[in-house]
N, C-alpha and C positions, 0 to 999 in steps of 0.2 A: 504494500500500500504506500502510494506516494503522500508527502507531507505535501498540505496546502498553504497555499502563502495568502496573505493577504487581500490581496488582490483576485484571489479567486475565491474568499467567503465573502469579500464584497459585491459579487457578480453574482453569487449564490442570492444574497440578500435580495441584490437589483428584481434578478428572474421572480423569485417569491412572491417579492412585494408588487412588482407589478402583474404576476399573475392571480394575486389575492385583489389587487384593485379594480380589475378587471371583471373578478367572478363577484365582487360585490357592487361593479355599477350598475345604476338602474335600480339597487333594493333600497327601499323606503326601509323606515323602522316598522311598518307593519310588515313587511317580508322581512325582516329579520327574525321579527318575530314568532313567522311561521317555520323557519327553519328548524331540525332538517326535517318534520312530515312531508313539510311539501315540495320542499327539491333536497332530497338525499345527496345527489352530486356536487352538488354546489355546500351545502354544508361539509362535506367530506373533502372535498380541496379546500374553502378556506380553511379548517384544520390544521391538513396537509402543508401550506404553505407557511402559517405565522407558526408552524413548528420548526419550518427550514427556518425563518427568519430567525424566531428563538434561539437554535442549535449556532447558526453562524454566528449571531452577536457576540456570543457566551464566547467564540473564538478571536475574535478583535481583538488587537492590542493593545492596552490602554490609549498611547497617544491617538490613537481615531477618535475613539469616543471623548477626550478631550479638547480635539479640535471642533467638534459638535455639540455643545450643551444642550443644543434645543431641544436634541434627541432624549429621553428619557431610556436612554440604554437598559439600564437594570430591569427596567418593566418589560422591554419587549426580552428580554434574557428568562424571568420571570412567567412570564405566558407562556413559553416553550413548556416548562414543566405542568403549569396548568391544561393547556390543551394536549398534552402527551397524558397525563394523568390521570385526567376528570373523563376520559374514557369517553362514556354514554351521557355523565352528567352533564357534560359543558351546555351551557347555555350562550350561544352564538350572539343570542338578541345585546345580552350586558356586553358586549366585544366590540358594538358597532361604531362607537366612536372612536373605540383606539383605532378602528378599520378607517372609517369616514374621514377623522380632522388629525389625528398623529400616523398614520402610515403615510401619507406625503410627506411629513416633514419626514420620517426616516428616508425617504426616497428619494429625495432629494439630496440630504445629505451623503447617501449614498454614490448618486450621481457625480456630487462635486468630488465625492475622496476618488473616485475612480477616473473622474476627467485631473486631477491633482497628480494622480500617479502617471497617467497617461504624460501628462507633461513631462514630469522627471524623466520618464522613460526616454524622451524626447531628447531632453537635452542632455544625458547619457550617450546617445547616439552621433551628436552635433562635435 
């Protein structure tokens, strides 16, 4: 098993989150609420994915998550074990704003650390 560097749990993160904002655009808080009776699928990837997101943060270096305060790192490190844990109990509906109004800012922040590295890499190169 190869060791990951950085810059590919930040890519982990990127795919997650934007595959998590994607299965939650379009839901109101009342389809939150009816999740998962009423789309099994869709409750099961986002799961799936703020679990990837959970697993990689926990891997970040300190210095990332210091360059980003905005981010509420520990919480989303924290949900990882919730939503791995709480099995059947998870309740989607309480999850939708960390979905809704903090999963951009982590995505963003993500964004930037990777277009940041991207540059170094650059100038490495030059």
């Amino acid at each position: 098993m190869t060791r990951r560097g950085t810059r590919e749990r930040l890519e982990d993160i990127r795919v997650a989150a934007s595959d998590a904002l994607s299965f939650a655009g379009g839901l109101d808080k009342a389809a939150f609420a009816t999740l998962p009776e009423a789309d099994r699928r869709t409750y099961r990837a986002l799961k799936n994915a703020l679990a990837e997101i959970g697993e990689a943060v926990k891997l970040l270096p300190p210095e990332v998550l210091e360059r980003h305060p905005e981010v509420d790192w520990r919480g989303w490190a924290g949900l990882r074990d919730i939503v791995t844990h709480q099995y059947f109990g998870l309740e989607l509906p309480r999850l939708q704003p960390a979905i809704v109004e903090e999963l951009p800012v982590l995505f963003a922040a993500v964004v930037a650390e990777l277009t940041s590295l991207a540059g170094e890499g650059q100038m490495k190169k030059e």
